[in-house]
C-alpha positions in Angstrom: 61.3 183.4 -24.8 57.8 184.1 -27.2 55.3 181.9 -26.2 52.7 180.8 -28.8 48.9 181.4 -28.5 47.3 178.2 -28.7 44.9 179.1 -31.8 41.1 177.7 -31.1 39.8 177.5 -34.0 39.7 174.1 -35.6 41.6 172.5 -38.5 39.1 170.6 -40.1 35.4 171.5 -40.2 32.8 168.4 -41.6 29.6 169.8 -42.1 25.9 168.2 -43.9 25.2 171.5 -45.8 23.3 173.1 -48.3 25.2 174.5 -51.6 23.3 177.9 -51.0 24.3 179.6 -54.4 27.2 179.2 -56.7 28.4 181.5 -59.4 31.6 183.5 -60.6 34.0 185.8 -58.6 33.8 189.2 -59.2 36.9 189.4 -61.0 35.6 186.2 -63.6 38.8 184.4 -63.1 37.0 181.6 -60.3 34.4 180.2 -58.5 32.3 181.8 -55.3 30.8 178.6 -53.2 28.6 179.5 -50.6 27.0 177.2 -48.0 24.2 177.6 -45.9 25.7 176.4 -42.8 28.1 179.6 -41.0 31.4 179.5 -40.0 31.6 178.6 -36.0 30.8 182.2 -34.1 29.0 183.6 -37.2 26.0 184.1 -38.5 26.7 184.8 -42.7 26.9 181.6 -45.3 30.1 180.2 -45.8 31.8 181.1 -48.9 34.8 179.2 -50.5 36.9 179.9 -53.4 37.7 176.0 -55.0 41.3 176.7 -56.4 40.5 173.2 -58.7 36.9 173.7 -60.7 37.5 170.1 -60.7 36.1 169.5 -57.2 32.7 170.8 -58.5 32.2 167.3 -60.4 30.4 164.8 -58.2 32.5 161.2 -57.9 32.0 158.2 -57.5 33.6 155.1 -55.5 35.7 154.4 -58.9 36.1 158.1 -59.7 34.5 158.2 -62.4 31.7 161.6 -62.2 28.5 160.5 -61.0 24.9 161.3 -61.8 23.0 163.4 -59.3 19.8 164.5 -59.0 18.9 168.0 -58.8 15.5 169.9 -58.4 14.7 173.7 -58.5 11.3 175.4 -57.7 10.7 178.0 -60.4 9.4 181.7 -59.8 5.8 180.9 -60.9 5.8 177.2 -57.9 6.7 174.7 -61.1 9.7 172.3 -59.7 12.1 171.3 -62.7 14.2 167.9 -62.4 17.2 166.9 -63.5 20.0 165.0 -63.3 23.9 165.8 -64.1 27.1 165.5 -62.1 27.5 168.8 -61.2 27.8 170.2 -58.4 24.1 172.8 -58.4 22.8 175.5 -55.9 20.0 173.5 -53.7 22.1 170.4 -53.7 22.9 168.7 -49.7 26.0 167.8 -49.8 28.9 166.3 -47.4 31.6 169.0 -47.3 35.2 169.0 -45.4 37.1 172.4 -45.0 40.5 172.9 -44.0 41.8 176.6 -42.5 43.6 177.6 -45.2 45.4 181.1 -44.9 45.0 183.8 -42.5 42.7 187.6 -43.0 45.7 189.9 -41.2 43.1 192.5 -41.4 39.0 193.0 -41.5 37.4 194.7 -44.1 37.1 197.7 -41.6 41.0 197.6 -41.9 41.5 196.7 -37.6 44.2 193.6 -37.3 42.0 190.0 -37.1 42.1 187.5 -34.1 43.0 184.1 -35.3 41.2 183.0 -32.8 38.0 183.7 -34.9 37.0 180.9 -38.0 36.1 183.9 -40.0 39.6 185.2 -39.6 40.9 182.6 -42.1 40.2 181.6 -45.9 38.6 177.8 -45.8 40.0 175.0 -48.6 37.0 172.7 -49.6 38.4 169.7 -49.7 35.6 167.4 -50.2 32.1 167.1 -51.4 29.4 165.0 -51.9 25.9 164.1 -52.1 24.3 163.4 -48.7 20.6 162.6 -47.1 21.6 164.1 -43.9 20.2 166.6 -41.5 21.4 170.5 -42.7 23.8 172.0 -40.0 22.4 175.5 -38.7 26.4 176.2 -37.3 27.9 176.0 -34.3 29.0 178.2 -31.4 33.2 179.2 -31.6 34.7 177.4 -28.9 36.4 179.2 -26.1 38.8 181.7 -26.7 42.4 181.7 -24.7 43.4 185.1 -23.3 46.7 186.6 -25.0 49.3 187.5 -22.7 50.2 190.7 -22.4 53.2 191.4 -24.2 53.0 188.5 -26.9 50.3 188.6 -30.1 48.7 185.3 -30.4 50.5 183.5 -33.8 48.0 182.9 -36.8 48.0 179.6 -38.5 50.8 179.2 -41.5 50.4 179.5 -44.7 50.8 176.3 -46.8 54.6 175.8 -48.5 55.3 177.4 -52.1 55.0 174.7 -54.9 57.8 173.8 -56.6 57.4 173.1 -60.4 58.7 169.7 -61.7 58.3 168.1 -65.0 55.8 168.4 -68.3 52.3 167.2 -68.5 50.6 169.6 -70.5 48.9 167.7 -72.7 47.1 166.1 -69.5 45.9 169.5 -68.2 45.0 170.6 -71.4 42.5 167.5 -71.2 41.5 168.1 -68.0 40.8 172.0 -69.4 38.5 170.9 -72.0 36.5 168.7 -69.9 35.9 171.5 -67.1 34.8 173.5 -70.6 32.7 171.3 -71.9 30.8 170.8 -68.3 30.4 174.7 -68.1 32.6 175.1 -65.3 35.3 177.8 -66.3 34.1 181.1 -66.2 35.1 183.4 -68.7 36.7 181.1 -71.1 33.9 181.5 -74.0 34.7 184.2 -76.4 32.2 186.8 -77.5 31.4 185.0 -81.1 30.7 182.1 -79.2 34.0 179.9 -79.2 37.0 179.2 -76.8 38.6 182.0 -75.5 42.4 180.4 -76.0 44.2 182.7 -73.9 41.7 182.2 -71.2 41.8 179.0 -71.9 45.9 178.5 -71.3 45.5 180.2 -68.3 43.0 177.6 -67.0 45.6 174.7 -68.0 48.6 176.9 -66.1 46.5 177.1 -63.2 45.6 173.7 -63.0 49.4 172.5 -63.7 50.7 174.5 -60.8 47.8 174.2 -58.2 46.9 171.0 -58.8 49.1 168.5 -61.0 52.1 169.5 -60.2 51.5 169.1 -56.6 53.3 165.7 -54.9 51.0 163.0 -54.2 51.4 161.8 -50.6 52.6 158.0 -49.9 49.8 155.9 -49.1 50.0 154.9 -45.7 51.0 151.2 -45.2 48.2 148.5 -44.8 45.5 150.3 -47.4 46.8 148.9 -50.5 45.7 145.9 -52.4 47.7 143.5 -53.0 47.7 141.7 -56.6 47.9 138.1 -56.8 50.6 136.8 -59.3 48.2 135.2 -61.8 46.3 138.3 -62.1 49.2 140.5 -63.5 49.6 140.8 -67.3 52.6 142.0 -69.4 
């Protein structure tokens, strides 16, 4: 019988960070986050790779995007204000991750212990303005020893989607409103217009990483109810 290593690193992490710099992959076709605060046994920023350029739109309590203030010290000391609802480099913000998939190997090409939080890609699930105190990081909790004869068991990977129905013309919308807010790299063609092509693969990506995904039940008790003399036909 295969035991199972017990993996230490945590499923969730909720930080009070800084957005330390935000830009492009290098391939074009995404976003590079990086935060401030490091991963839990390390000493590098944080970067995350939103699958949804959607999540880089402040909200707020209605979802509706929200108006932020942002401010930026210039090269020559000058501090420039503004306000948008954009997520911008300099922001604090209120951030969860969640361990996402697991690094099989290191960039030096030796096998990863998942037992390290850099081991694994990190989702960012949410974000938002915050007040709070900046988190430097914290120190990886202990580490159980492997037995001898049985590799320690990395986290899953999260189940294939399954493709179900047609709501194109919603993610086309969605698509244009990410364009318009400057948040789709690569999708502006060189005499200045909409790149379609890049453009429909945006609106594929978002249909199968994001629309297309089921919506989980609510859980009972959190729902409103409606009073009968407030329903319409």
């Amino acid at each position: 019988m295969t035991t199972e290593v017990i993996v230490s690193v945590p499923e969730y992490l909720n930080w009070t960070t800084r957005v330390f710099s935000k830009g492009p992959t290098r391939s074009g076709k995404g976003w590079d986050l990086c935060f401030q605060t490091p991963l839990p046994g390390s000493t590098y920023e944080t970067h995350v790779y939103p699958r949804d350029p959607a999540i880089m739109i402040y909200l707020d309590v209605d979802g509706a995007p929200a108006a932020v203030k942002h401010s930026k010290t210039e090269p020559d000391g000058t501090v420039t204000n503004w306000e948008s609802n954009v997520v911008e480099t300099g922001d604090v913000v209120a951030i969860q991750l969640k361990r996402d998939t697991f690094k099989t190997t290191r960039q030096d090409g030796t096998a990863s212990d998942p037992n390290y939080a850099t081991s694994y890609f990190w989702e960012l699930v949410s974000i938002a303005p915050s007040s709070g105190q900046v988190e430097t990081g914290a120190a990886l909790p202990g580490r159980p020893p492997a037995p001898a004869n049985n590799p320690a068991t990395p986290a899953g990977t999260p189940p294939a989607f399954e493709v179900r129905g047609d709501i194109k013309g919603h993610c086309e919308k969605i698509i244009a409103e990410l364009t318009i807010a400057r948040l789709l790299p690569g999708i502006e063609a060189e005499d200045g217009g909409i790149d379609w092509e890049v453009f429909r693969t945006y609106r594929d990506l978002y249909f199968h990483n994001v629309s297309n995904i089921p919506i989980e039940p609510l859980v009972p008790g959190e729902t409103e109810e409606v009073e009968e003399d407030e329903v319409r036909v």
